[in-house]
N, C-alpha and C positions, 0 to 999 in steps of 0.2 A: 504494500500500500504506500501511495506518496501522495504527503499532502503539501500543500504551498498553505505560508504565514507570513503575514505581513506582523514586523517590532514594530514598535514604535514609543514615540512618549509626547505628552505634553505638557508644556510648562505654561503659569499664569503668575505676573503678579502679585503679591498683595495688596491690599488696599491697606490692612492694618498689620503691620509688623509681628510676627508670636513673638511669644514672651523672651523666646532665646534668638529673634532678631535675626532669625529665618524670611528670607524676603518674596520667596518664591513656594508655590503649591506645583506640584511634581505629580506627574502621571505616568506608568510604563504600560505598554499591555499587548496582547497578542491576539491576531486574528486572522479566522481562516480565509486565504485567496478565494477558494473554491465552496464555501459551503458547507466544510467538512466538520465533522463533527469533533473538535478538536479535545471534549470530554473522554474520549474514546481511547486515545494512545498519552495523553499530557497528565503524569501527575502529578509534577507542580514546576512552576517555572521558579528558577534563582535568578537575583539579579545580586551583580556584584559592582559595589558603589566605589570610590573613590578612599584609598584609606583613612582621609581626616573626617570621614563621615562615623558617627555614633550607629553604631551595627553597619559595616560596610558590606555584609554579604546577608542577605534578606529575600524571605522564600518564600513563595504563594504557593499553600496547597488544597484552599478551595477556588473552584473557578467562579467569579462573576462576570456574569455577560450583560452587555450592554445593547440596547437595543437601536 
């Protein structure tokens, strides 16, 4: 089976700074090219952050989908 996934991420922003002066809201997320059922063979994505980041390596292992 092959399936195609589009990465991606999106970044916004803040209008009001967090309290630790974090300036931006951060979004990663994966999707299928084709429709495929990506529940199926995925069970959980890692993402690996930059080392000055507080938990630099951070894992999804339930999926949410977006409509």
């Amino acid at each position: 089976m092959v399936a195609y996934i589009k990465v991606g991420h999106v970044a916004s922003h803040r209008q009001i700074p967090h309290e630790l002066n974090f300036t931006h809201d951060w979004e990663a997320y994966i999707d299928p090219v084709d429709d495929a059922k990506l529940e199926l063979f995925i069970e959980k994505v890692v993402f690996t952050l930059h080392d000055t980041f507080q938990q630099p390596v951070r894992g999804k292992w339930s999926v949410i989908y977006k409509p």
